[in-house]
C-alpha positions in Angstrom: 103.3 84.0 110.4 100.2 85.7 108.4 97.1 85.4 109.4 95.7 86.4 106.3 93.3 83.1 104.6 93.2 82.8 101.1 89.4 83.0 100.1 88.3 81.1 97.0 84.6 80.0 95.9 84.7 76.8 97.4 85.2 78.5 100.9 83.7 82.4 100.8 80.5 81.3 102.4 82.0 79.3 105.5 84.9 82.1 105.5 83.2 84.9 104.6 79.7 85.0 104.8 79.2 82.8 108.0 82.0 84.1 109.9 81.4 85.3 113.4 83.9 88.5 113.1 84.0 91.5 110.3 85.9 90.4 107.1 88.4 92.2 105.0 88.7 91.2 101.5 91.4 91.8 99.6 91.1 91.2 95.6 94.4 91.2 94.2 96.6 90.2 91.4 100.4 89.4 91.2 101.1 91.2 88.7 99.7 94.6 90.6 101.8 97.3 91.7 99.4 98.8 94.3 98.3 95.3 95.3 101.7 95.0 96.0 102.1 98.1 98.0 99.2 97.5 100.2 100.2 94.2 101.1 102.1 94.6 104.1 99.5 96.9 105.8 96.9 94.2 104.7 99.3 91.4 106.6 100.2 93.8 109.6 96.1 94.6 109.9 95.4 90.5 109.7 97.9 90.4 112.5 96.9 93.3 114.8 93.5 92.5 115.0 93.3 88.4 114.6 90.1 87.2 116.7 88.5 90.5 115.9 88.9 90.6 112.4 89.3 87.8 109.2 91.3 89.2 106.7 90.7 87.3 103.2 92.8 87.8 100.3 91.3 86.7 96.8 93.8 86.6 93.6 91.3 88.1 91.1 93.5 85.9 88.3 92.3 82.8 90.0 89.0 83.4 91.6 87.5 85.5 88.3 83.7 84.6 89.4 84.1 86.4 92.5 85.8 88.9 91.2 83.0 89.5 88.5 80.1 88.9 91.5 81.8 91.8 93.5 81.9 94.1 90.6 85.6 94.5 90.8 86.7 96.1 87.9 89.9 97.7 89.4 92.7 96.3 92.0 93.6 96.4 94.4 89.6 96.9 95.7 89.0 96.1 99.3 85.4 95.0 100.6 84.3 94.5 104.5 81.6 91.9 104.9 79.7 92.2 108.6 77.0 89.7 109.4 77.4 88.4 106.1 76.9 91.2 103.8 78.8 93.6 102.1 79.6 96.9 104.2 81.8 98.3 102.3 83.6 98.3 98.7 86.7 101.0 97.7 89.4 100.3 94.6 92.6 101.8 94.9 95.6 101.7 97.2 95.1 102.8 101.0 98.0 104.1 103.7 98.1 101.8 106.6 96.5 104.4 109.1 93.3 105.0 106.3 93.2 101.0 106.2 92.9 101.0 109.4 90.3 103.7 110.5 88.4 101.8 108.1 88.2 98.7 109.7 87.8 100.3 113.2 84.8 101.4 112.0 83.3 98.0 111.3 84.6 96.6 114.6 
């Protein structure tokens, strides 16, 4: 079963900006190869660290104003929000074990 949420505007602040752990965002599209690709490691991080870490995805097709208030301009791009800001923000595809030394870092 995933753990992953799917994050929309009428939830990001409950989800995201009030949560009580790091968050990983995930903006994505269907229609994206490397979204695609990453996916797995994005479920498999979700499950790995659930209690520690929210992992968010957000379909950029759907959800275009916060796409457009993160500046994503590329996809996949992944963000990390800690105490309810932004930590971190990369486009592009990641290997699992770059994903996550990433999020170790925000842990």
């Amino acid at each position: 079963m995933s753990k992953e949420i799917t994050i929309n505007s009428g939830n990001f602040d409950a989800e995201v900006l009030n949560s009580s752990v790091p968050v990983l965002l995930d903006f994505w599209a269907p229609w994206c190869g490397p979204c695609r690709m990453i996916a797995p490691f994005v479920e498999q991080i979700a499950c790995e660290y659930d209690g520690r870490l929210k992992v968010g995805k957000i379909n950029v097709d759907e959800e275009g104003p916060l796409a457009q208030r993160h500046n994503v301009s590329s996809i996949p791009t992944l963000v990390i929000y800690k105490d309810g800001k932004t930590a971190f923000q990369q486009s592009g595809a990641l290997p699992k074990h770059a994903l996550e030394s990433l999020v170790k870092d925000f842990l």
